[in-house]
C-alpha positions in Angstrom: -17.0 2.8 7.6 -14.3 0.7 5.8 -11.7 -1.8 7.8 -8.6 -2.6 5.9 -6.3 -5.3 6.7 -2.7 -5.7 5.4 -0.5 -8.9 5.0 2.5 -9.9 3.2 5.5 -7.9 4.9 8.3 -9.8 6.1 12.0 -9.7 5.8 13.6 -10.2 2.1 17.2 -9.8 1.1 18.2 -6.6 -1.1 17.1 -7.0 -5.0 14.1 -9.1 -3.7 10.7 -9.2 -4.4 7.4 -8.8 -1.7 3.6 -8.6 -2.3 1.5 -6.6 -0.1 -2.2 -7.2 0.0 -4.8 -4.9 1.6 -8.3 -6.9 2.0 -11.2 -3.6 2.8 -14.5 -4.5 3.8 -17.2 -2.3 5.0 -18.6 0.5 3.0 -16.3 -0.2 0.5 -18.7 0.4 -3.2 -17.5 4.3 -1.6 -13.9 4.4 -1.6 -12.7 6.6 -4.3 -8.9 6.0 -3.8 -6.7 3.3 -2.2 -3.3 3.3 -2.2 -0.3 2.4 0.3 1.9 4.7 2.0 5.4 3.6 4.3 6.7 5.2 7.4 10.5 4.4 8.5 11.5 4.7 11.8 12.4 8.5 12.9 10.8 9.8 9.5 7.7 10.9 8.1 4.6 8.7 6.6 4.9 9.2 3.0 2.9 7.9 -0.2 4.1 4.6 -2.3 1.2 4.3 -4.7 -2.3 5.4 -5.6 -5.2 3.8 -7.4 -8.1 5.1 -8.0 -11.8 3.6 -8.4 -11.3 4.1 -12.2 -8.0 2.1 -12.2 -5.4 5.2 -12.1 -2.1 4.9 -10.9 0.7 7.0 -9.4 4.1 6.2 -7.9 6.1 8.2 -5.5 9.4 8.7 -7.6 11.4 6.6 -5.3 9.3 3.4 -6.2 8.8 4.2 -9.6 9.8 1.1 -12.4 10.0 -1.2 -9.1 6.6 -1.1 -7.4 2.9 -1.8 -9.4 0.0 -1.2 -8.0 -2.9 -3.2 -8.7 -6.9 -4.1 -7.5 -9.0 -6.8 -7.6 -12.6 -5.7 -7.2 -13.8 -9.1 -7.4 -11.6 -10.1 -3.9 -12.1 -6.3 -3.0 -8.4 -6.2 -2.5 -5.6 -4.0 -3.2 -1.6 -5.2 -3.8 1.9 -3.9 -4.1 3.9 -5.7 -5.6 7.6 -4.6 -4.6 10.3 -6.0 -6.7 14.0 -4.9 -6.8 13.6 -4.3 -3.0 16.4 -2.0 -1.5 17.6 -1.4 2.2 15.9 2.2 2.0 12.1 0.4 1.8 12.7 -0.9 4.7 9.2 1.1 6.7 5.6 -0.2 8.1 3.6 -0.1 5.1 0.4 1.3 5.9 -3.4 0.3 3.7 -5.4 3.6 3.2 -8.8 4.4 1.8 -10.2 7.3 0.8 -13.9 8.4 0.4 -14.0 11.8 -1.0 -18.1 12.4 -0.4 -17.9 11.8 3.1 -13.5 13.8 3.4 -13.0 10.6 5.3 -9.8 8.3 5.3 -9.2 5.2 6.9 -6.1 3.1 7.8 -4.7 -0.3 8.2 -2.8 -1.5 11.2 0.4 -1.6 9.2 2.9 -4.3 8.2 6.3 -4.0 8.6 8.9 -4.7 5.6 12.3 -5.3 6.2 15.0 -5.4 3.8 18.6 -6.6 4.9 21.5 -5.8 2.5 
Protein backbone atom coordinates (compact mmCIF):
# COMPACT_ATOMS: atom_id res chain seq x y z
CA UNK A 1 0.00 0.00 0.00
CA UNK A 2 1.25 3.65 -0.57
CA UNK A 3 -0.60 6.92 0.94
CA UNK A 4 0.15 10.15 -0.76
CA UNK A 5 -0.51 13.40 0.52
CA UNK A 6 -0.58 16.70 -1.50
CA UNK A 7 -0.02 20.39 -0.31
CA UNK A 8 0.82 23.61 -1.82
CA UNK A 9 -2.42 24.64 -4.00
CA UNK A 10 -3.94 27.80 -3.33
CA UNK A 11 -5.01 30.77 -5.30
CA UNK A 12 -2.15 32.79 -7.37
CA UNK A 13 -2.72 35.55 -9.91
CA UNK A 14 -2.19 34.76 -13.70
CA UNK A 15 1.73 34.54 -14.73
CA UNK A 16 2.32 33.29 -11.16
CA UNK A 17 4.20 30.68 -9.80
CA UNK A 18 2.89 27.45 -7.28
CA UNK A 19 4.76 24.39 -5.91
CA UNK A 20 3.01 21.30 -5.38
CA UNK A 21 4.46 18.62 -3.11
CA UNK A 22 3.24 14.99 -2.89
CA UNK A 23 4.77 13.34 0.47
CA UNK A 24 4.18 8.98 -0.22
CA UNK A 25 4.74 6.73 2.46
CA UNK A 26 4.00 3.10 2.69
CA UNK A 27 5.38 0.57 0.27
CA UNK A 28 6.95 3.14 -1.44
CA UNK A 29 10.84 1.38 -2.43
CA UNK A 30 7.79 -0.11 -5.18
CA UNK A 31 6.51 2.67 -6.96
CA UNK A 32 7.75 2.69 -10.49
CA UNK A 33 6.07 5.96 -11.53
CA UNK A 34 4.74 9.14 -9.83
CA UNK A 35 3.54 11.88 -11.44
CA UNK A 36 0.51 14.47 -11.06
CA UNK A 37 -2.52 14.72 -12.98
CA UNK A 38 -5.46 17.88 -12.84
CA UNK A 39 -9.13 17.66 -13.20
CA UNK A 40 -11.24 20.94 -13.86
CA UNK A 41 -14.60 21.17 -13.06
CA UNK A 42 -17.09 19.56 -15.88
CA UNK A 43 -13.92 17.90 -17.63
CA UNK A 44 -11.90 14.93 -17.61
CA UNK A 45 -8.82 13.96 -15.19
CA UNK A 46 -5.91 14.39 -17.35
CA UNK A 47 -1.97 13.95 -16.90
CA UNK A 48 0.47 17.02 -15.99
CA UNK A 49 3.73 15.23 -15.48
CA UNK A 50 5.42 11.86 -15.11
CA UNK A 51 8.60 10.72 -13.29
CA UNK A 52 9.77 7.65 -13.21
CA UNK A 53 11.96 5.67 -10.51
CA UNK A 54 14.92 6.23 -12.94
CA UNK A 55 14.39 10.02 -12.97
CA UNK A 56 12.42 10.29 -16.45
CA UNK A 57 10.20 12.98 -17.20
CA UNK A 58 7.17 13.76 -19.45
CA UNK A 59 4.92 16.82 -19.84
CA UNK A 60 1.46 16.96 -21.14
CA UNK A 61 1.90 19.52 -24.04
CA UNK A 62 -0.13 22.13 -22.43
CA UNK A 63 2.41 22.44 -19.35
CA UNK A 64 5.35 22.02 -21.31
CA UNK A 65 8.34 24.91 -20.80
CA UNK A 66 6.16 26.02 -17.68
CA UNK A 67 5.86 22.97 -15.30
CA UNK A 68 9.23 20.72 -13.90
CA UNK A 69 8.79 17.85 -12.38
CA UNK A 70 11.12 16.81 -9.79
CA UNK A 71 11.73 14.00 -6.66
CA UNK A 72 13.44 13.92 -3.65
CA UNK A 73 14.11 10.37 -2.64
CA UNK A 74 15.74 11.32 0.42
CA UNK A 75 12.18 13.26 1.78
CA UNK A 76 10.39 10.49 -0.46
CA UNK A 77 8.60 13.37 -2.08
CA UNK A 78 7.49 14.44 -5.38
CA UNK A 79 6.97 18.38 -6.64
CA UNK A 80 5.55 20.49 -9.48
CA UNK A 81 6.75 23.32 -9.70
CA UNK A 82 4.12 25.57 -11.82
CA UNK A 83 5.47 28.80 -13.03
CA UNK A 84 3.85 31.06 -15.70
CA UNK A 85 0.40 29.98 -14.14
CA UNK A 86 -2.58 30.64 -16.54
CA UNK A 87 -6.51 30.84 -15.81
CA UNK A 88 -6.85 27.36 -17.79
CA UNK A 89 -4.66 25.43 -14.74
CA UNK A 90 -7.07 26.29 -12.73
CA UNK A 91 -8.15 22.04 -11.63
CA UNK A 92 -7.71 19.83 -8.27
CA UNK A 93 -4.37 18.49 -8.86
CA UNK A 94 -4.36 15.05 -7.95
CA UNK A 95 -0.72 12.85 -6.49
CA UNK A 96 -0.54 9.38 -8.19
CA UNK A 97 1.66 6.30 -7.82
CA UNK A 98 2.10 3.59 -9.77
CA UNK A 99 3.44 0.05 -9.04
CA UNK A 100 3.68 -1.82 -12.17
CA UNK A 101 4.42 -5.55 -10.39
CA UNK A 102 1.47 -5.46 -8.39
CA UNK A 103 -1.00 -3.12 -11.88
CA UNK A 104 -1.81 -1.06 -8.83
CA UNK A 105 -2.35 2.82 -8.69
CA UNK A 106 -2.91 4.96 -5.85
CA UNK A 107 -4.17 8.48 -5.39
CA UNK A 108 -4.01 11.57 -3.31
CA UNK A 109 -6.93 13.45 -1.96
CA UNK A 110 -6.34 16.28 -4.29
CA UNK A 111 -5.51 20.01 -3.90
CA UNK A 112 -7.21 22.49 -5.60
CA UNK A 113 -5.30 25.37 -7.66
CA UNK A 114 -6.88 28.38 -8.51
CA UNK A 115 -5.70 30.88 -10.86
CA UNK A 116 -7.57 34.34 -11.14
CA UNK A 117 -6.83 36.50 -14.27
Amino acid sequence: QVQLVESGGGLVQAGGSLRLSCAASGSIFSINVMGWYRQAPGKQRELVALITSGGSTSYADSVKGRCTISRDNAKNTVYLQMNRLKPEDTAVYYCHARIFSISSTYWGQGTQVTVSS
